[in-house]
C-alpha positions as CSV (number, residue, x, y, z in Angstrom):
1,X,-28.6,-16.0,74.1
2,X,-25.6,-18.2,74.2
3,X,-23.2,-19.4,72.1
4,X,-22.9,-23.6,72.2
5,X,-20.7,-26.2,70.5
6,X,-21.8,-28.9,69.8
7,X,-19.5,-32.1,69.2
8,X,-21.6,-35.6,67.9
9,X,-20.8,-38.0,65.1
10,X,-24.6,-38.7,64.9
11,X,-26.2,-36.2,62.6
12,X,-29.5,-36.5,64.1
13,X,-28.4,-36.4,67.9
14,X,-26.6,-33.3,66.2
15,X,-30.1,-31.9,65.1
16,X,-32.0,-32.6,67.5
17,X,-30.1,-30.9,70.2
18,X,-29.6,-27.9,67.5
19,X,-33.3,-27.5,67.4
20,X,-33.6,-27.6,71.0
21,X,-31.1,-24.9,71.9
22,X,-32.2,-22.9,68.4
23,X,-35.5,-22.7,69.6
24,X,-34.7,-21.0,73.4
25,X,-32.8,-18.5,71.3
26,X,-29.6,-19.8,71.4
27,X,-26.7,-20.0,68.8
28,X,-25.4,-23.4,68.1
29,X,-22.5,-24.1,66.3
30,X,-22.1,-27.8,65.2
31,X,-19.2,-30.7,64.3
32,X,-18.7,-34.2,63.6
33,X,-16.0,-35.1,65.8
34,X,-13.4,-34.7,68.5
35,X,-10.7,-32.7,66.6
36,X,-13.2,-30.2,65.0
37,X,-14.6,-29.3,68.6
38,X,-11.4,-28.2,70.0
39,X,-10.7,-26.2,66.6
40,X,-13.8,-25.2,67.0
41,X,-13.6,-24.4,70.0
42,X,-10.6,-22.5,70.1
43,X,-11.9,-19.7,67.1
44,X,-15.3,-19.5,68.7
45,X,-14.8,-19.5,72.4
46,X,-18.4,-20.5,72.9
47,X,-20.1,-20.2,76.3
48,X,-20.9,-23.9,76.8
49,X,-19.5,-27.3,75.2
50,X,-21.6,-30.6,74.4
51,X,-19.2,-33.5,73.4
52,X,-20.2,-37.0,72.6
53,X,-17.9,-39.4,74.2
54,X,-17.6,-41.7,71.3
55,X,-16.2,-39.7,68.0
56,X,-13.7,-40.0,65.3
57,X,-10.8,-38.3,65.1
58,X,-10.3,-37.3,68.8
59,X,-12.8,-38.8,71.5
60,X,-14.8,-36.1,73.7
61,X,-13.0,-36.9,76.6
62,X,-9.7,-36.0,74.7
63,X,-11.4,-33.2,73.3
64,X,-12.5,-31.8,76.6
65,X,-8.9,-32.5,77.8
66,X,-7.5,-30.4,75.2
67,X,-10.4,-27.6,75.6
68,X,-9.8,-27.6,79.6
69,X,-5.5,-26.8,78.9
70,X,-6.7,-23.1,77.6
71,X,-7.4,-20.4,80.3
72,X,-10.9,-19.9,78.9
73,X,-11.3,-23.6,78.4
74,X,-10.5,-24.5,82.3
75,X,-13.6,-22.3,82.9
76,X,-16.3,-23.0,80.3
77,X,-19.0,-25.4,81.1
78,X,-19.2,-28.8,79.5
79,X,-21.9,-31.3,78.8
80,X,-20.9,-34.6,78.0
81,X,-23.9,-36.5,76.1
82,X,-23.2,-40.0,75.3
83,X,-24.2,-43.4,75.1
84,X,-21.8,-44.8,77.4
85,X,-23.8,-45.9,80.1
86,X,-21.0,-47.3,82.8
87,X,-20.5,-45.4,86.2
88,X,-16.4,-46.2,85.3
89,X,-17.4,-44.1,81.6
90,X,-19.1,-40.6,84.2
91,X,-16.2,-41.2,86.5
92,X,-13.7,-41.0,83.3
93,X,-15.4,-37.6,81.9
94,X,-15.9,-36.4,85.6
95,X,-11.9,-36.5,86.3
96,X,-11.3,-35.0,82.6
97,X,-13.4,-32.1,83.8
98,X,-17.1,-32.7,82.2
99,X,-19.4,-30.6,84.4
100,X,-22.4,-32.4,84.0
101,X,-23.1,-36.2,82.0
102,X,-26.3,-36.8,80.0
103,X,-27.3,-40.2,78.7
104,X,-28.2,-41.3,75.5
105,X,-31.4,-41.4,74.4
106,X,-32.5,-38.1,76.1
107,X,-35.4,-36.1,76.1
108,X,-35.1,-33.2,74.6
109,X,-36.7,-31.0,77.8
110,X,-33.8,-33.2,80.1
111,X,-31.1,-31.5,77.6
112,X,-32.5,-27.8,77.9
113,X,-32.8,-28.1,81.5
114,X,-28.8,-29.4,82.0
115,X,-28.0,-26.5,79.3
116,X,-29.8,-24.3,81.1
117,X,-27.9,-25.1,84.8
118,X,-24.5,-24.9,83.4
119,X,-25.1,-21.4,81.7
120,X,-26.9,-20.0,84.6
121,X,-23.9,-21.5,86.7
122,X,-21.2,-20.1,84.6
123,X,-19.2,-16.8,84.7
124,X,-18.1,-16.9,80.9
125,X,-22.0,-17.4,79.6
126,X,-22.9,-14.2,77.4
127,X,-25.5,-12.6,79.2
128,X,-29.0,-10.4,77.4
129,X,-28.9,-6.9,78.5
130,X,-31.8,-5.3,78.0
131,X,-31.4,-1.8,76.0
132,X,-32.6,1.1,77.1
């Protein structure tokens, strides 16, 4: 189980990915735009970030400028998911330290297996421990 923000002005692109982590047994926390996910993400410290690129407030790729400035930050994995299709757009998030870029519309099997990469690939991602 993980812990995952998740930043989208769209309240169904906001449920359906909620539903698709929720259901692999993950914790999702959600928001609306830019400024809540750094709040967010700096009370949470969650194991992996999704940011839209497009929001109010604060765009993702300021948001995930703000998020990489922390120690933690630098190191968490983060998922852009957007409807910006341009290679210029990837190349932007890419520089600003996105880890991975998902296009709008998505599948929702495409999402879990990106997730599931950038958790598996991380250091910070909360790991199951079986008891004994």
């Amino acid at each position: 189980m993980s812990l995952i923000l998740v930043a989208d002005d769209d309240e169904l692109v906001r449920e359906v990915v909620q539903n698709t982590l929720s259901e692999q047994g993950h914790v999702v926390g959600l928001v609306s735009n830019g400024e809540e996910a750094v709040q967010a993400f700096e009370a949470k410290l969650p194991d992996l970030v999704i940011l839209d690129c497009s929001m109010p407030e604060l765009s993702g790729v300021d948001a995930l400028r703000k998020i990489r400035l922390s120690p933690v930050g630098s190191r968490t994995p983060v998922l852009m998911l957007t409807a910006r299709r341009s290679s210029t757009d990837e190349e932007i998030a890419s520089r600003a330290g996105a880890n991975d870029y998902l296009r709008k519309p998505f599948s929702p099997i495409q999402l879990l297996v990106r997730v599931e990469l950038l958790l598996a690939k991380s250091p910070l991602a909360r790991l199951s421990v079986p008891s004994h």
